[in-house]
N, C-alpha and C positions, 0 to 999 in steps of 0.2 A: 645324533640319534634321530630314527625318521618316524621315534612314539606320535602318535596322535591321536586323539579322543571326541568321536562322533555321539551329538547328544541326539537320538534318529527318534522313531515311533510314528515316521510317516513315510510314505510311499517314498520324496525325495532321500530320506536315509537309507531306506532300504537298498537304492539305487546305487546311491554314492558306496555303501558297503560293498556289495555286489562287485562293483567298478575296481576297489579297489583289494580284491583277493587276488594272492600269489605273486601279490608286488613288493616291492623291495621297501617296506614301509611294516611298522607293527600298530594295526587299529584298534584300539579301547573301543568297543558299542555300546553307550548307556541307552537303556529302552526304560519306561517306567512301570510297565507292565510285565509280566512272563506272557502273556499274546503277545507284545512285542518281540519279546525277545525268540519268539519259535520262530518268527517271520524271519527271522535271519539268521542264515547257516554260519557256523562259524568254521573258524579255518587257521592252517598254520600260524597266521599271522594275527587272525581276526579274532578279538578275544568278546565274547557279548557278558553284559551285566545287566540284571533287571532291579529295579525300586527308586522309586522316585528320591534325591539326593537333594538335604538340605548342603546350607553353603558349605558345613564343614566339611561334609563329607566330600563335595567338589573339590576342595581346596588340596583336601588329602589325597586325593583319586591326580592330581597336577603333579603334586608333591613324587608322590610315588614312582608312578612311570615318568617323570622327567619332561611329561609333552611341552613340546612349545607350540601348539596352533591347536585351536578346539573348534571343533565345526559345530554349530548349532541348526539343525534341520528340524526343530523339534514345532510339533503342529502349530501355525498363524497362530492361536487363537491362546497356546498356552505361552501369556505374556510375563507371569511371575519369575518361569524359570530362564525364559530370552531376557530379563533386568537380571537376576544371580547371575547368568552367566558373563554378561558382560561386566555386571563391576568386579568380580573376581577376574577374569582377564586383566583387568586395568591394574588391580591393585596388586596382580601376579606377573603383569608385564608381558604377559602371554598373550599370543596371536589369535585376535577371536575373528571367525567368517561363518557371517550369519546367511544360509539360505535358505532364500524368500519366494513363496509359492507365490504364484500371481495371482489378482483376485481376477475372478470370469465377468466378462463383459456383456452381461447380459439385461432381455429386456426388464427394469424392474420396475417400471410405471406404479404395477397396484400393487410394490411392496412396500408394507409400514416398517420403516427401519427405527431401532432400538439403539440402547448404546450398553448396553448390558442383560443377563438373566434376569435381574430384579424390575427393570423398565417393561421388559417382554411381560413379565407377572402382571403388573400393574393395567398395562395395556389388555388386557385379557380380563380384567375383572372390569371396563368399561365396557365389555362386548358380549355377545352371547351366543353359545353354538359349540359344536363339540372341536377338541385340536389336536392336533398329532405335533408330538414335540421330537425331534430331530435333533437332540443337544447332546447328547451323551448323557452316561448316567451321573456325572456328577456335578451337574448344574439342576439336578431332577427334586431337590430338597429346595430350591430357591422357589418353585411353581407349587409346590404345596398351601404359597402362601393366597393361590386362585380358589375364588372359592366354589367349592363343588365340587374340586378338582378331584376327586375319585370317582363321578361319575362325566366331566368333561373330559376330561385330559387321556391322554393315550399315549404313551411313551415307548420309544423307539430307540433298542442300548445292544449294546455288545453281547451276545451268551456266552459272557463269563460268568460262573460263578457267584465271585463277590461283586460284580454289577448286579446282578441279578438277587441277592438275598437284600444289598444295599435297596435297592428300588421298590423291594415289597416289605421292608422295614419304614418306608415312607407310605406304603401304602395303593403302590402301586403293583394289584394282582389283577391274574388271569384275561378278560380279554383287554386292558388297559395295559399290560404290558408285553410288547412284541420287541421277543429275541433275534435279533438275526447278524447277520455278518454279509458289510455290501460286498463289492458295490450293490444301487441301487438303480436297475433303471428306470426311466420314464413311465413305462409303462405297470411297472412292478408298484413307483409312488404314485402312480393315477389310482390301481386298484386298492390301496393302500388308505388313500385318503376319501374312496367315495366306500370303503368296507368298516370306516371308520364314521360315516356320516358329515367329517371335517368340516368346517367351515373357515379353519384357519391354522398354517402350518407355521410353528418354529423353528427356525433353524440359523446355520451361520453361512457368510461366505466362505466355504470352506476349497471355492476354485473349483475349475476342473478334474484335480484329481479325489477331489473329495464327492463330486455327485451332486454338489450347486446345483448346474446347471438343469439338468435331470428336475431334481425337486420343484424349481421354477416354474418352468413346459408343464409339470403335471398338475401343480396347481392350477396353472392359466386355462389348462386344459377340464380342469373342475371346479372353474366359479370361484374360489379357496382364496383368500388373501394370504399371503408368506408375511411372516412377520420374524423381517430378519434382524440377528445379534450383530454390530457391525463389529470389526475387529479391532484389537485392545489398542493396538498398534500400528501406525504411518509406520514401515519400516523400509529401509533401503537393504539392499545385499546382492546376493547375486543366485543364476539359475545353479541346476545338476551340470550342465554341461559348463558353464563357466565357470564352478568350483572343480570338476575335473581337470578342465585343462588346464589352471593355477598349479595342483597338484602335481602333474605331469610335466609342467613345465620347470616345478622348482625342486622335484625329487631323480631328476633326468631321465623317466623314464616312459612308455609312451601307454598310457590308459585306453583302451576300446569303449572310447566314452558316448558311443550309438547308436544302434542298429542301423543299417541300410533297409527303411520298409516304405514299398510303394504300396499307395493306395492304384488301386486299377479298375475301372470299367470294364466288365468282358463283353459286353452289347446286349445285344435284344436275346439272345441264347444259343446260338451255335459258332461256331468255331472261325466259319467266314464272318461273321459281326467281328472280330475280334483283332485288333490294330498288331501290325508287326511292333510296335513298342511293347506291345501289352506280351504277345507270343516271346520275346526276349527276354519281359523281365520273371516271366513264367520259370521257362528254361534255365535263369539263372537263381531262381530263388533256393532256398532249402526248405522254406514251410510256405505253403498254402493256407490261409486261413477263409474262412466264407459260410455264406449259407450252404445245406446237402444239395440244392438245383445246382449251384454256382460250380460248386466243387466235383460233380458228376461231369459239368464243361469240362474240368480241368484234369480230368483222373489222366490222360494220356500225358502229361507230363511227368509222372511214376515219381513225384515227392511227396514228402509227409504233408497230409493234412489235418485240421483241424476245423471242426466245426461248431460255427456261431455265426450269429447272425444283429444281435443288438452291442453296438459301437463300444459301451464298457466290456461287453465281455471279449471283445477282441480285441482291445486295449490291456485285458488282464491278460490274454493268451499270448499277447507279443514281449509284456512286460517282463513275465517268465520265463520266457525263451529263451535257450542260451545260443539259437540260429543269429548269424552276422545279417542275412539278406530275407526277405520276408515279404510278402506278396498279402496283402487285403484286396480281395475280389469282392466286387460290388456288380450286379447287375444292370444295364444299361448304361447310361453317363455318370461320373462323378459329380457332374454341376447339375444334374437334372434329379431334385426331390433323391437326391442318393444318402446314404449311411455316410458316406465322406464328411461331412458337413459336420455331423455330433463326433466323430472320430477323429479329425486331423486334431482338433483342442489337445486330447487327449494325449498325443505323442509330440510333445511338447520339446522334449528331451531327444528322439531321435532326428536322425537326418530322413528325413520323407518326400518321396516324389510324386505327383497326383498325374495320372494317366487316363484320360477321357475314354470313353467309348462310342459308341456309335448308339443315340437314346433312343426308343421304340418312339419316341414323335417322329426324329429323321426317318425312323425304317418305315412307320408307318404313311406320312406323306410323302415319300418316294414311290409309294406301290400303290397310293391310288390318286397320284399327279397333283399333289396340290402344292403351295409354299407354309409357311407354318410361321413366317417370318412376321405376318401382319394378324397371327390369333394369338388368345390370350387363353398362357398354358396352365392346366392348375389339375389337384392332385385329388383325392378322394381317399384316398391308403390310409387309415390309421389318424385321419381328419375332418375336423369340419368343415364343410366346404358349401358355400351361399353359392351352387353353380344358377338358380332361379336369374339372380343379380346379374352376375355377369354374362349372361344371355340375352338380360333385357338390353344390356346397353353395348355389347360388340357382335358384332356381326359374325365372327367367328371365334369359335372356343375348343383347345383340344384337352381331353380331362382322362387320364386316368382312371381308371374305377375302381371299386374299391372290396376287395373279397366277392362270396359267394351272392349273389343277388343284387351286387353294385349297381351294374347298368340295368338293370329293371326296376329296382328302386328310383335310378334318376329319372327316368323319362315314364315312368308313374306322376313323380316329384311334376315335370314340365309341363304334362299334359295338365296335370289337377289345377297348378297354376296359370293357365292359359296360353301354353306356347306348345299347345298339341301338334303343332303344321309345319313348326320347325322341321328341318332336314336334318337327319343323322344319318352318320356313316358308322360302322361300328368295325374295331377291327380287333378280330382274336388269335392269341397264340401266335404275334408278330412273328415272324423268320421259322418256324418250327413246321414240322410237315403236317401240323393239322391246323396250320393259318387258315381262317376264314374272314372275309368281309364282306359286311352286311349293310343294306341301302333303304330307307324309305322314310318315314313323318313319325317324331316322335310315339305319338298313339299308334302309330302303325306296328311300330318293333315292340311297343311296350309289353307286350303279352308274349315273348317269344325270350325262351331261358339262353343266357350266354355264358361264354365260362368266366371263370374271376382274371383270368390272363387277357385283360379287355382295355382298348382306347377308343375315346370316341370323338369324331370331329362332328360340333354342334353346330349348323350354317344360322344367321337370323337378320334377313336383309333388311326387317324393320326394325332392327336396331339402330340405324344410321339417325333416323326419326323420332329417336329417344332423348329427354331435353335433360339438363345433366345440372343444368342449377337447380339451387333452392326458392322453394315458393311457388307450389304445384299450384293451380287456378285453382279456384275451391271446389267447381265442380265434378274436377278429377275423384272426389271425394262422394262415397255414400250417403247418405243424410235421411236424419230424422230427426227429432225432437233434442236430441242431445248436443250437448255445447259444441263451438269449436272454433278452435285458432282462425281467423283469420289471415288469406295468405300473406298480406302484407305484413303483415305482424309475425308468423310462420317464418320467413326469410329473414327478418332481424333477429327474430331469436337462434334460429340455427345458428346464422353467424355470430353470435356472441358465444355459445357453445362450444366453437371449437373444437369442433371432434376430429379424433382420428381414425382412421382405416379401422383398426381393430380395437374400437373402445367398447365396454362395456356400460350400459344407459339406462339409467331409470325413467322414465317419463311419468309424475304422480300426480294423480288426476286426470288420464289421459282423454276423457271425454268420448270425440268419434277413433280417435289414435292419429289424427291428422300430421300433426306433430312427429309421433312415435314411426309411423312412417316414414317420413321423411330421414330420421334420424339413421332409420336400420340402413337404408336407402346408400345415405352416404356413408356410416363406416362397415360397409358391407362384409368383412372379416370379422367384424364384431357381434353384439348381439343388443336387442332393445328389449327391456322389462317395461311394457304397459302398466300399469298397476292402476284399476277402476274399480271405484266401489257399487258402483250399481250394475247388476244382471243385464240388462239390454246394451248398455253400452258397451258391455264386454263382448255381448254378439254382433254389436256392430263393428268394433275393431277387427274381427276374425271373417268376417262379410269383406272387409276394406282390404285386409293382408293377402284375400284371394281375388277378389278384384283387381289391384294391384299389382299383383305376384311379388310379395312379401314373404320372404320365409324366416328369415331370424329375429324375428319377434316373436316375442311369448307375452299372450297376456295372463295376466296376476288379477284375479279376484278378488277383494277385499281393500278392506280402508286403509289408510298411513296414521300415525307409524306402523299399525299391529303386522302388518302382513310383510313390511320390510325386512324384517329382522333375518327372515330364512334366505334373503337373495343376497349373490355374491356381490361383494365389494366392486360400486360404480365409480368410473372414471370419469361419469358425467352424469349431472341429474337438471333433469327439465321438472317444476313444480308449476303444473298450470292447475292448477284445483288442491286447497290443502282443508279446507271443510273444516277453518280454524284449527288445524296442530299445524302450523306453518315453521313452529318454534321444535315441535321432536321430531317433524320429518326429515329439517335441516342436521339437528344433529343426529337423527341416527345415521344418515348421510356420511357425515363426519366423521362419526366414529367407525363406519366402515372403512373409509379411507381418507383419510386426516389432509391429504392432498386433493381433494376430489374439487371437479368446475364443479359450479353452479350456475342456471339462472331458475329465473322466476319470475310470472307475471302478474301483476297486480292489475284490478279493476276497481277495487273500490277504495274507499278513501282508508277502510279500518285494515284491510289487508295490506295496504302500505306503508302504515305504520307500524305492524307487525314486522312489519319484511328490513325498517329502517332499525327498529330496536332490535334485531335479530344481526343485523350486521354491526353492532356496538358491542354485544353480550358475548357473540360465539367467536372463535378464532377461525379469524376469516381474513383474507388481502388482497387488496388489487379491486373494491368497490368500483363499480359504476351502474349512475341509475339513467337512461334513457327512456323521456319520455313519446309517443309515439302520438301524432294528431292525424288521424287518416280517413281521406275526403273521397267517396266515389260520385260519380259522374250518374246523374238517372235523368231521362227524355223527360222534356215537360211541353209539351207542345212542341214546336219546332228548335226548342233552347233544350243544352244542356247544363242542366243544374247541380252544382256540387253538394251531398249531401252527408255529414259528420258523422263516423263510427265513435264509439265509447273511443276516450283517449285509455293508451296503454301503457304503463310504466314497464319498464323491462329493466330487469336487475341481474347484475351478473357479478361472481366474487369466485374468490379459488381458497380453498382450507388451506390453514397457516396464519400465524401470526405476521404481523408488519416484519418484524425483527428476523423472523424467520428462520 
C-alpha cells in the first residue's frame, strides 16, 4: 500500500500536497485548522482532515489507513506536535521524515532574542513604548501578562473567527487588534509599525516563507528593535524538493517536483536593452510575471501575464501556478538594487535561473563617455541614503534617485551642505525616446524639475583631499563656551567604539557634537542620536553638522535618561556627559539592547567610581579601562614646552554577562 499521511499547515505541505495529486499513492492531509484545510484542494487520491489530533487519535488515524511513512511539515515553531509525531512513529515502527523550513540568514545585530512567549512578556515589561506582536493568536494570552498591555500591545492574527473572538476574550479590541492574511511585505510592515507608533516588534523566525525577513528590513528601517521567539527546536530533516524526490524515487514514479522560473533583467526599457537570453527565455515561458512598465515591454510576446511588483507577491503568483516555465521580469540588472535579491530566498523549492540585464548605470555612462568602474554606485528608491558622505569622500558618485522630486531634493540637500559647485550630470528616461541629459553645478540644476525616471553622476575632485581617519584637529570644529572632546582623546575613543557602517548611536552629553560627528562620519549607513541637555549646545551641533556637511545626525533635546526612552534601540553608545545618572543612562542603554558597545569618559575622580561600580552591578563583559595622559607642545621663547591636558579614563564594556 502506497497510504501516507501529511501532517501540513504550512506553505512546504501545501506544496508536497500539490506535488503529489493524481499519483499512484493515497495522501491523508491532517491541517489543524479548516483555513488549513481550504488551502488545499483535495483530490482522487488526496483525502484533507482538519483539527488538531492528540496522540490517540494519531495513533488511530496510522491504525486505520495502514500508512507506513508520515511526513511532518508542520510549522518550525509548533514543537509539541513534531515530539507526538515522532515518539508515535518509533513506538508504531513507522517511517517518520521531518521537513525542515530553514531559518533566513539575516542581519540581526539589534535583535533581542528570546527563548520563548513568556521571556518575550517579561522582556517587555523592562521596556517601554508601544509593540506589535506578530505571534499568532495563540501565544496572545501569554502577553496579557505585560502590563498596560491593552493600551501597548497591538496584535497581529489570522481573520478567523475564533482567532479573532479568542483575542478580544483577552482583550484585545479594535485598533489593537489587526486582522489580516499575509503574506507581509516590507513595506506594508514599515507602515504597520510607524501606524502603530511601535517601538518594538515580536515575532519568530519563521524563514523566508513565513515574511522574517520582511519584518526585520522594516523594523531596521523604523528605529523598532524585533524581539525575536527563537525556535523550540535544533532540528535536522530534509527540503520540498528532497522529500519529493525520496517519494518518487521509492514509489517509482516521476514527481514534477519544480517550476523552471528565471528571474530576468529586461534593461533600461526597450526592447534593444534586452539580452538574446532574456528574448528566449520570453519566447519560452508560459506566464509573465512583473511590474505593468515591465510587462507593456513584453506584451509582444502574446503570453499570459501577471502583474506585481513586490517579491512575495510574485512568489505567491508563481507558487500558484500550475505554468512548468515562468519568466520574473525585473527592470534594469538583476545584481543592480533589483527585486532579485528579496525573491530568489523565496523560491527556494524551484529550479531558477538569474539573467542580468544591461543596468541604466551601464546605459547611462555609455552615452555620456565615462567609466563607472572607479564611482561609487548607490540608490535612493525606497531608502535612506547619506549621498552628503559619500560625496565628501569619493570623487565620483552614480545615484539613482528616488520618485517625484528625488533629484531636486538631492542637490538642494548638496548645495545647503556645502558642495553647491560640485558637477552634476543628470540623465532622464535612459533608452526611451524622451531621454534627456542635463549638465552644470549642483545649485545650478537645483531649481530645475526632472522626472522621477533620473541618474545622476556626482563629480567631487576635492574629495581626493578628504582625510578618512579618526581624530579631526579640533579646529575643524565650531567653538564656543561649550565642552569638548579633545581630538586626541576623540580618536581613542572612536576606536574603542567600534562601529560599523550601519550602526545605530547615541552620543549622551554630546557637548559641541565633536564626537557625534565623527561617529555619523564613519558609519555613514547608519545614524547618530546627539542627545544635549542645554539649548545653545544643541544649536551649536546643528551649526557643526552644516559646516561639516553632516546629515545623519539628529540632535535630541533634553536630559538622559528622560529623553532616551523614545529613541530606537543603539548598537553603540558614547556617554561623554551624564550630569550624575551615569547608572540609568547605562541601563536604559541596556535595556534597549542587551547587546549594546559602550564607552565612556570619565574626568573626575566621582565620575569614575560611578563608571567602576556600574561595571560590577550591570550585566556588562569584556571591561576595559584606558587611561589617557596627554601633553601638547606651546612656544615659550625659542623652547618648546610640553603642557598637561586633564588625564582621561576611557571605558569601554559590551552588554551581556561574562558567561554569556
Amino acid at each position: 500500500m502506497n497510504d501516507i499521511i501529511l501532517f501540513a499547515g504550512t506553505t512546504e505541505g501545501r506544496k508536497i500536497a500539490e506535488a503529489c495529486r493524481n499519483q499512484n499513492l493515497t495522501l491523508y492531509v491532517s491541517t489543524a485548522t479548516e483555513y488549513g484545510e481550504a488551502l488545499i484542494e483535495a483530490a482522487d487520491n488526496i483525502h484533507v482532515l482538519h483539527g488538531r489530533k492528540e496522540e490517540a487519535e494519531i495513533t488511530s488515524l496510522i491504525e486505520k489507513t495502514g500508512a507506513k511513512l508520515i511526513i511532518d511539515a508542520t510549522h518550525p515553531y509548533a514543537s509539541k506536535i513534531t515530539e507526538t509525531l515522532r515518539g508515535i512513529c518509533e513506538k508504531k515502527q513507522v517511517e517518520y521524515l521531518r521537513v525542515v523550513r530553514s531559518e533566513t540568514h539575516e542581519d540581526t545585530e539589534s535583535c533581542v532574542f528570546v527563548n520563548d512567549a513568556e521571556k518575550a512578556a517579561e522582556y517587555l515589561n523592562t521596556v517601554q513604548g508601544n509593540v506589535l506582536l506578530t505571534v499568532g493568536s495563540k501565544e496572545l494570552a501569554k502577553f496579557t501578562a505585560v502590563t498596560d498591555y491593552g493600551e501597548r500591545l497591538f496584535a497581529r492574527i489570522l481573520s478567523l473567527p475564533e482567532a479573532v473572538l479568542s483575542a478580544a476574550s483577552l482583550g484585545f479590541t479594535g485598533r489593537h487588534l489587526i486582522c489580516m492574511q499575509g503574506p507581509f511585505s516590507e513595506e506594508l510592515n514599515e507602515a504597520m509599525l510607524r501606524d502603530t507608533n511601535a517601538r518594538y516588534l515580536v515575532t519568530k523566525d519563521t524563514g523566508a516563507q513565513g515574511g522574517f525577513p520582511e519584518k526585520i528590513r522594516a523594523a531596521k528601517a523604523c528605529g523598532v528593535t524585533p524581539v525575536v521567539i527563537r525556535r523550540p527546536l535544533k532540528e535536522e530533516g530534509v527540503s520540498v524538493r528532497e522529500c519529493l524526490s525520496i517519494l518518487g524515487r521509492r514509489y517509482g514514479f516521476c514527481f514534477r517536483l519544480e517550476k523552471q522560473v528565471t528571474i530576468l533583467g529586461v534593461g533600461t526599457g526597450n526592447a534593444g536593452t534586452m539580452t538574446t537570453d532574456a528574448e528566449k527565455a520570453c519566447r519560452e515561458a508560459e506566464l509573465l510575471v512583473g511590474s505593468k512598465r515591465v510587462l507593456s515591454l513584453l506584451s509582444r510576446f502574446g503570453k499570459e501575464t501577471k502583474e506585481a511588483i513586490l517579491p512575495q507577491e510574485i512568489a505567491e503568483i508563481i507558487g500558484k501556478s500550475s505554468a512548468g516555465k515562468i519568466v520574473a521580469a525585473m527592470s534594469g540588472d538583476t545584481g543592480f538594487y533589483s527585486g532579485a535579491k528579496k525573491l530568489l530566498p523565496l523560491l527556494s523549492d524551484d529550479d531558477v535561473t538569474v539573467l542580468p540585464g544591461i543596468s541604466s548605470v551601464s546605459a547611462f555612462c555609455s552615452r555620456i563617455g565615462t567609466s563607472w568602474d572607479d564611482a561609487v554606485l548607490l540608490s535612493a528608491h525606497g531608502r535612506a541614503c547619506n549621498i552628503v558622505s559619500r560625496v565628501r569622500k569619493n570623487p565620483k558618485v552614480i545615484l539613482l534617485a528616488g520618485g517625484e522630486g528625488g533629484v531636486s531634493n538631492i542637490l538642494h540637500t548638496l548645495t545647503e551642505f556645502g558642495f553647491s559647485d560640485v558637477r552634476v550630470t543628470v540623465g532622464e528616461n535612459i533608452s526611451y525616446e524622451n531621454e534627456r541629459i542635463r549638465e552644470g553645478t549642483a545649485e545650478e540644476l537645483s531649481e530645475q524639475a526632472f522626472d522621477s525616471l533620473s541618474i545622476l553622476l556626482i563629480e567631487n575632485p576635492e574629495a581626493e583631499k578628504c582625510v578618512v581617519t579618526s581624530g579631526r584637529p579640533d579646529g575643524d570644529f565650531l567653538r564656543s563656551e561649550v565642552p569638548m572632546t579633545k581630538q586626541e582623546v576623540r580618536a581613542v575613543t572612536l576606536s574603542k567604539l567600534r562601529l560599523t557602517k550601519s550602526a545605530t548611536c547615541w552620543d549622551v552629553g554630546a557637548g559641541t557634537g565633536s564626537v557625534s560627528l565623527e561617529m555619523a562620519e564613519c558609519c555613514e549607513d547608519g545614524i547618530v542620536y546627539a542627545v544635549e541637555k542645554k539649548e545653545d549646545a544643541c544649536s551649536l551641533i546643528e551649526e557643526n553638522k552644516r559646516h561639516l556637511g553632516v546629515t545623519n545626525l539628529q540632535v535630541v533635546f533634553g536630559e538622559a535618561p528622560d529623553c532616551l526612552a523614545a529613541l530606537p534601540a543603539p548598537t553603540h553608545v558614547f556617554v561623554g556627559g551624564s550630569s550624575g545618572n551615569l547608572q540609568a543612562i547605562l541601563l536604559a542603554a541596556l535595556e534597549k539592547n542587551p547587546a549594546v558597545r559602550i564607552v565612556l569618559n570619565t574626568v573626575t575622580a566621582e565620575t569614575f567610581a560611578e563608571a567602576v561600580t556600574a561595571l560590577k552591578t550591570l550585566p556588562v563583559k569584556n571591561p576595559e579601562i584606558v587611561q589617557l595622559n596627554v601633553s601638547r607642545s606651546r612656544k615659550v621663547g625659542p623652547y618648546q614646552m610640553m603642557t598637561a591636558q586633564n588625564p582621561v579614563s576611557v571605558i569601554s564594556f559590551d552588554g551581556g554577562s561574562e558567561n554569556g
